[in-house]
C-alpha positions, -999 to +999 in steps of 0.1 A: -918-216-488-922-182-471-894-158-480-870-139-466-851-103-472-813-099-466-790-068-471-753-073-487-728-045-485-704-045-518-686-020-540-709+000-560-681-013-592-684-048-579-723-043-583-730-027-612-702-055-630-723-082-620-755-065-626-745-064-664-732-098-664-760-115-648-785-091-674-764-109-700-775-141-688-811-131-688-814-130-651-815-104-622-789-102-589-819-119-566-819-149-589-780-148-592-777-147-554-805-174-551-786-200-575-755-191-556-769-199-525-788-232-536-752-239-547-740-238-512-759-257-501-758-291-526-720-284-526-722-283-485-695-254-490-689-226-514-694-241-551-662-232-560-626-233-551-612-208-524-571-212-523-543-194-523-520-193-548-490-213-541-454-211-556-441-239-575-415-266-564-385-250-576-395-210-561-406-224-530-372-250-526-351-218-534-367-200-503-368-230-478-326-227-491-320-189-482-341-193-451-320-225-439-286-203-451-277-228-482-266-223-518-259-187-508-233-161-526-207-139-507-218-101-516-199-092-549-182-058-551-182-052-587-201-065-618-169-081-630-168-102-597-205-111-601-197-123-636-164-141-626-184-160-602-213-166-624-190-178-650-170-203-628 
């Protein structure tokens, strides 16, 4: 299979992180970026997951509450009042 050249633009950090890490493995960033690609492809995607972090049930219920206006406190004026309220 003939083969082919590309050019990757990354952080000069980034680079020399994963150069150690795949020297540690024995291997150079060509092979690295080879076994990622052949990755790809058998995983028809990116052979790992790609997500964003979500809240949990409980963080994201209390914002879907102070967006809708519920379970809200009147502003408190003092400590004491905060504590009085907490309290009752």
């Amino acid at each position: 299979m003939p083969s082919t050249s590309m050019t990757i633009r990354t952080d000069a950090q980034i680079k020399q992180q994963a150069q150690q890490i795949f020297s540690d493995l024995g291997m150079d960033m060509t092979t690295a970026v080879n076994i990622f690609l052949r990755q790809a492809i058998r995983h028809n995607g990116l052979p790992f997951d790609v997500r964003l972090e979500r809240l949990n049930a409980a963080s994201q219920n209390a914002i879907e509450e102070s967006l809708a206006g519920k379970n809200l406190s009147k502003p408190f004026d003092s400590v004491d009042e905060l504590m009085e309220s907490l309290d009752a």
